[in-house]
C-alpha positions in Angstrom: -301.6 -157.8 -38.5 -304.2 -157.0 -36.0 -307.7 -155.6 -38.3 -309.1 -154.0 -35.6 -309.4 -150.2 -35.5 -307.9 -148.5 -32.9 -310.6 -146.1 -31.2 -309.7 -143.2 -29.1 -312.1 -142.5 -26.7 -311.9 -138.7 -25.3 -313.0 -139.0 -21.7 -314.7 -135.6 -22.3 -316.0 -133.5 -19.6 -314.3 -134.7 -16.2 -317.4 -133.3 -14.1 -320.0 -135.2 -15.8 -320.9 -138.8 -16.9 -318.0 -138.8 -19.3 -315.8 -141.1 -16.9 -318.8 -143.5 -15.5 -320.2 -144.3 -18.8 -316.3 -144.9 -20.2 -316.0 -147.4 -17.2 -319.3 -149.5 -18.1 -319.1 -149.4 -21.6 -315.7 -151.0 -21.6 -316.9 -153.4 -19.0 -318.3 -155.2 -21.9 -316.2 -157.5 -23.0 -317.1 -158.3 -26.7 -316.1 -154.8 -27.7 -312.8 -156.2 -27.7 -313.9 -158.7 -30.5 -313.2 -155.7 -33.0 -312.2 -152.7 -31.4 -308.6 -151.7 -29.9 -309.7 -149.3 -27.4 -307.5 -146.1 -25.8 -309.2 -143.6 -23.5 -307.6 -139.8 -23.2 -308.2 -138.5 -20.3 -306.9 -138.9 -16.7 -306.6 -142.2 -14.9 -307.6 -141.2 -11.2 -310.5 -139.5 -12.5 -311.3 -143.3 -14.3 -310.6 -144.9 -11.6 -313.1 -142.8 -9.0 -315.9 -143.3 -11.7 -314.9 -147.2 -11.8 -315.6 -146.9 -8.1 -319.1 -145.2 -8.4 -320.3 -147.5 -11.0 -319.1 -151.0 -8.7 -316.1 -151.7 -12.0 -313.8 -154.3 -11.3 -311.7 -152.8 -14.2 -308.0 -151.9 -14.2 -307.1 -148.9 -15.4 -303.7 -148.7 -17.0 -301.9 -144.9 -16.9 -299.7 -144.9 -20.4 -297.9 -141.5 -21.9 -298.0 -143.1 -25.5 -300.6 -145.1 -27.6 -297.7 -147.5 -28.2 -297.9 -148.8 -24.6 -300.9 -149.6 -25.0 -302.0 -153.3 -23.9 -305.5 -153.4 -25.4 -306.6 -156.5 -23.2 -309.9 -157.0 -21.7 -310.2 -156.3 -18.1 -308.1 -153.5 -18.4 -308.8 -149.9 -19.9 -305.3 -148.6 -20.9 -305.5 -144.6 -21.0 -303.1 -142.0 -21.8 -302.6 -139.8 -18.9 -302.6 -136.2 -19.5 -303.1 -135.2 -15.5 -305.2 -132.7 -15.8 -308.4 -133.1 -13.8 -307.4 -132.8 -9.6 -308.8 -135.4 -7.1 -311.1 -133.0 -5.8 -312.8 -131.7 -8.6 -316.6 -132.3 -7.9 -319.1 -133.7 -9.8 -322.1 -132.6 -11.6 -320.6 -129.0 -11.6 -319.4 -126.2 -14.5 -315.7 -126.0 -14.1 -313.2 -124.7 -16.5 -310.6 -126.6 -15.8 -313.0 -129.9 -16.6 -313.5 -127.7 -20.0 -309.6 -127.2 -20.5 -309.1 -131.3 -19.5 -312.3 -132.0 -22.4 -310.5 -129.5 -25.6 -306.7 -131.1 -24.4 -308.9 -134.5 -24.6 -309.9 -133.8 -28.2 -307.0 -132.3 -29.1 -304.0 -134.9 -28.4 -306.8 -137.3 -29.9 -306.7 -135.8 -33.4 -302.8 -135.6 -33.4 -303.0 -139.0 -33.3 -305.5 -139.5 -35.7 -303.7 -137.2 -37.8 -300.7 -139.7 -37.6 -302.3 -142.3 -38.5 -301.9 -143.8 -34.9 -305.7 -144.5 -34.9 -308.6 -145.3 -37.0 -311.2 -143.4 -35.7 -312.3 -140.8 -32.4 -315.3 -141.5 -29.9 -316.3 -138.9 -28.0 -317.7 -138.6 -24.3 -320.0 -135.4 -24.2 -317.9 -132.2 -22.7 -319.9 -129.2 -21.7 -320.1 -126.0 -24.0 -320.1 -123.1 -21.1 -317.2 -125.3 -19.2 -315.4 -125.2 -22.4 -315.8 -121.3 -23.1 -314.9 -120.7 -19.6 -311.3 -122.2 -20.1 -311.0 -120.0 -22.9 -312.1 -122.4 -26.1 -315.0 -120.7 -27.8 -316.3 -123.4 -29.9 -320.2 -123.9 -30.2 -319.3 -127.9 -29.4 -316.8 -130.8 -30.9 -318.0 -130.7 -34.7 -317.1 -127.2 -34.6 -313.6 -128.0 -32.8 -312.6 -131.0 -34.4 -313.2 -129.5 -37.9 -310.4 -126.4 -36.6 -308.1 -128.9 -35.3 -308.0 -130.5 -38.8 -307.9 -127.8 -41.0 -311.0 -128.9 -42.6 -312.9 -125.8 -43.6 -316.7 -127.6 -44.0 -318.3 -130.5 -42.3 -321.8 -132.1 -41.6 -323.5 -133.4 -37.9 -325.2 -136.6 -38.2 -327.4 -137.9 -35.8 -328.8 -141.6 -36.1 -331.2 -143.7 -33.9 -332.5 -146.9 -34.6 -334.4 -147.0 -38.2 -333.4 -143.2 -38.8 -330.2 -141.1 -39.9 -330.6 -137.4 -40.4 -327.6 -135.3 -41.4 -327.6 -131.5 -41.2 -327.4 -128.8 -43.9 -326.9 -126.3 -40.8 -326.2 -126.9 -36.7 -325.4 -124.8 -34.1 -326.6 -121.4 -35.2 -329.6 -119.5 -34.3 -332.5 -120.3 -36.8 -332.9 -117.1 -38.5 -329.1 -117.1 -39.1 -329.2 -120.7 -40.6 -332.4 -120.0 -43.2 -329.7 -117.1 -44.3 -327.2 -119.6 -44.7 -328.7 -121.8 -46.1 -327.9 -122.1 -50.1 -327.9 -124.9 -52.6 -323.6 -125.2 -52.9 -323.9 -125.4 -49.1 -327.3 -128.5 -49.5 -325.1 -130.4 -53.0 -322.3 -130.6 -50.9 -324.2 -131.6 -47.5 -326.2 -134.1 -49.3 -322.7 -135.1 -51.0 -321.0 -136.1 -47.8 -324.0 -138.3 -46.6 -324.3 -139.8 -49.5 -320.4 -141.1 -49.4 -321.0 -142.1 -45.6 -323.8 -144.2 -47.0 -321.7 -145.8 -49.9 -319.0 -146.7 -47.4 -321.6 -148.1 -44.9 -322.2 -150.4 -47.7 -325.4 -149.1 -48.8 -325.5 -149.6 -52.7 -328.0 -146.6 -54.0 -329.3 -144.9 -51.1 -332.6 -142.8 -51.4 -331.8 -139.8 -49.9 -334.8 -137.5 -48.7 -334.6 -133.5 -48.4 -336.5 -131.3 -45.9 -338.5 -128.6 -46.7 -337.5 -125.1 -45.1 -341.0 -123.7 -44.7 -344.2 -126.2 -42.9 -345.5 -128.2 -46.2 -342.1 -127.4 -47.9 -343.6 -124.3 -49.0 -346.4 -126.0 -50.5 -345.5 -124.1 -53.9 -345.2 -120.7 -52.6 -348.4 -120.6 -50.4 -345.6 -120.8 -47.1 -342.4 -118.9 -47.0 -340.4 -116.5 -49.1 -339.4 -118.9 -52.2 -336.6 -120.4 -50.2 -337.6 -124.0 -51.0 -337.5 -122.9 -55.2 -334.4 -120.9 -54.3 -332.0 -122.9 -51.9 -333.3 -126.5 -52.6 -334.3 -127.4 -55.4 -331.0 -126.5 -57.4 -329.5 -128.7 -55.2 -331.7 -131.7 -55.4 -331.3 -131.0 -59.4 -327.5 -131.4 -59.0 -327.4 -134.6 -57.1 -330.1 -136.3 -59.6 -327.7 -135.5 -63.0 -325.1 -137.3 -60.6 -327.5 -140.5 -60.6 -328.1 -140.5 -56.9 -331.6 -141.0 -55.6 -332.4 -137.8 -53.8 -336.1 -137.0 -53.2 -337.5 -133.3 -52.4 -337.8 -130.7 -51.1 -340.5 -132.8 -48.8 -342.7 -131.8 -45.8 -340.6 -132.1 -42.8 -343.9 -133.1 -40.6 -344.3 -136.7 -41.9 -340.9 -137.3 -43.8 -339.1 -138.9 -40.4 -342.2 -140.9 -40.3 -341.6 -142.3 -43.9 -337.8 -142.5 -43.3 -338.4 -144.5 -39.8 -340.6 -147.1 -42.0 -337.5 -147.3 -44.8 -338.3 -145.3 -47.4 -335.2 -143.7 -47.3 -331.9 -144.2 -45.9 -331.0 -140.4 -44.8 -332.7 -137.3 -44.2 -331.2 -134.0 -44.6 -332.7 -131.3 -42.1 -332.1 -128.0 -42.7 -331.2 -126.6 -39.7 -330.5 -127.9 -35.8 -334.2 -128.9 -34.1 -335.6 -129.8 -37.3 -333.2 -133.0 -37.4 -332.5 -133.1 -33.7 -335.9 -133.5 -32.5 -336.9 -137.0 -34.4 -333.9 -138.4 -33.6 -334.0 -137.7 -29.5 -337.5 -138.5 -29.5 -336.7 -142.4 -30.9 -334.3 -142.5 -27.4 -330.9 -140.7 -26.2 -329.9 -144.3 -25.3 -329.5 -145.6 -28.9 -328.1 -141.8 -30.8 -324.9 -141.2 -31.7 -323.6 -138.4 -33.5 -321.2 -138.5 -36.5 -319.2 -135.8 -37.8 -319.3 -136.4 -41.6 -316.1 -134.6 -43.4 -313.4 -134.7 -41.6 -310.2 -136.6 -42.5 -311.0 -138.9 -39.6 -314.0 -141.2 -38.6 -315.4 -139.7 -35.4 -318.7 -140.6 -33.6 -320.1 -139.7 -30.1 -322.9 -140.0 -27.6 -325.7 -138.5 -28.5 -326.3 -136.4 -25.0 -325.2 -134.4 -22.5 -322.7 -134.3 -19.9 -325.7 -135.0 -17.7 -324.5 -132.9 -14.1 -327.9 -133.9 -12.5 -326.9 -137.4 -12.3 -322.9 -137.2 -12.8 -321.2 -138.7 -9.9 -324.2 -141.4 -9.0 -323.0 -144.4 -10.9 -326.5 -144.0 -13.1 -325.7 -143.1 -16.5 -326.7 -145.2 -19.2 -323.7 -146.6 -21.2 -325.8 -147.5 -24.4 -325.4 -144.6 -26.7 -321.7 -145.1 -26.1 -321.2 -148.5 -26.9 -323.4 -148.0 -30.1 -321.1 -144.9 -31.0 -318.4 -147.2 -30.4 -319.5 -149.9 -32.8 -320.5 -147.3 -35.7 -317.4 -146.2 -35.3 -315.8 -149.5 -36.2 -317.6 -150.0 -39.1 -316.6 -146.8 -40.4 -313.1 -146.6 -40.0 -310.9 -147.9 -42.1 -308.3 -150.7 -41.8 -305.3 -150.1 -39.5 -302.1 -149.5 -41.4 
């Protein structure tokens, strides 16, 4: 039996670099060393992007993962014809939107199946996808309705740093609200199994503060540190796990970057986002901890400024790709 996962790979937005950086990340040929790679998407929008970035790959148009070759040279991808030959690049349409939710979705039926191991995402565009009618802040928020699965956590790593997130894509007055400490337990809960399965044995976990100095007991902030964290922290020691804080947010990503711990949970979206982008967009990839299935993706943008050029930089994809094959588990 073949032990490599088999990786969707959603072609995401069709207007932006979804399609080039697919082509040149699967121009790489050792990805087939322990990947099994399927793209959803459309194959004549493949094929132009192949064109733009000078690929000598095949694409091969499939209506089932079962026809699937998985040989290099050749990027087999099931066919959903969505995405016309003229649709330009590098601008908001809603039928690229529609083309990046059906993406998704026919990805997690499969998943669902147990016809893959794990889902990679290309970036799709938040307004493209509200304008086709799918009001969903972005993929963590989609995927987790399209599994049922009422709670999940965005992590973001870089080299030397992974930073999961109590709260995401809510405005920051709304996320100090929501913050509480069932919502930080089970947060730091999910990390700390990604960790385990990652084959980290005892991972020191670090918290972030709320306020600037985590408070610095009471002198910053309305309590919230007393009242939202540090039950939380409480609950995770008496489970035996290592799990440090509340701590200042300005020089914990420091500490972490230097090894001192293996995860950080930030409270809320640009307190977590921020370290990570600044160590490189090329090297991020975002994980969607919770769900019944692995998935991972790029860690930017559909990029319309450069779409259509040939330019955009496959690394964050291929590195999304590989976490995602040490996470999933083994086909059945």
């Amino acid at each position: 039996m073949d032990s490599r996962p088999r990786i969707a790979i959603t072609m995401g937005d069709a207007a932006g670099v979804g399609p080039e950086i697919i082509m040149k990340s699967l121009a790489h040929a050792e990805l087939y060393d322990f990947i099994r790679p399927v793209v959803i998407g459309d194959a004549q929008r493949l094929r132009a992007a192949g064109k733009l970035v000078g690929s000598t790959l095949a694409v091969h148009s499939i209506d089932a993962i079962e026809q699937a070759r998985y040989e290099r040279g050749t990027i087999d991808c099931i066919d959903l014809h969505l995405i016309p030959e003229d649709l330009p690049w590098g601008e908001l349409s809603a039928v690229a939107g529609n083309g990046a939710f059906e993406y998704v979705k026919a990805a997690t039926e499969l998943a669902v199946r147990g016809d893959i191991e794990a889902i990679c995402t290309a970036p799709l565009n938040k307004e493209a996808l509200h304008a086709a009618g799918h009001k969903y802040p972005g993929h963590t928020e989609l995927l987790a309705k399209l599994t049922g699965t009422p709670e999940v956590s965005m992590m973001l790593t870089a080299p030397g740093l992974r930073v999961i997130h109590v709260t995401a894509h809510i405005g920051l007055l709304d996320a100090v609200a929501k913050i509480e400490p069932g919502l930080v337990e089970r947060t730091i809960a999910r990390g700390h199994a990604v960790l385990l399965k990652a084959g980290i044995v005892n991972p020191r976990i670090a918290v972030c503060g709320i306020n600037p100095h985590a408070g610095e007991n009471g002198l910053f902030g309305r309590g919230e540190e007393e009242e939202k964290l540090i039950p939380a922290v409480q609950a995770c020691r008496a489970k035996g796990w290592l799990v440090d804080g509340p701590l200042p947010a300005d020089t914990l990503f420091y500490r972490a970057t230097r090894g001192d711990f293996a995860m950080v949970v930030a409270m809320y979206h640009d307190q977590g986002h921020g370290p990570v982008k600044v160590l490189g967009l090329e090297a991020g990839v975002n994980i969607t901890v919770g769900l019944p299935v692995i998935r991972t993706s790029v860690d930017h943008g559909t990029a319309f400024d450069i779409a259509g050029t040939g330019k955009a930089d496959e690394r964050s994809l291929l590195e999304a790709l590989r976490q995602a094959a040490e996470l999933a588990p083994q086909p059945r």
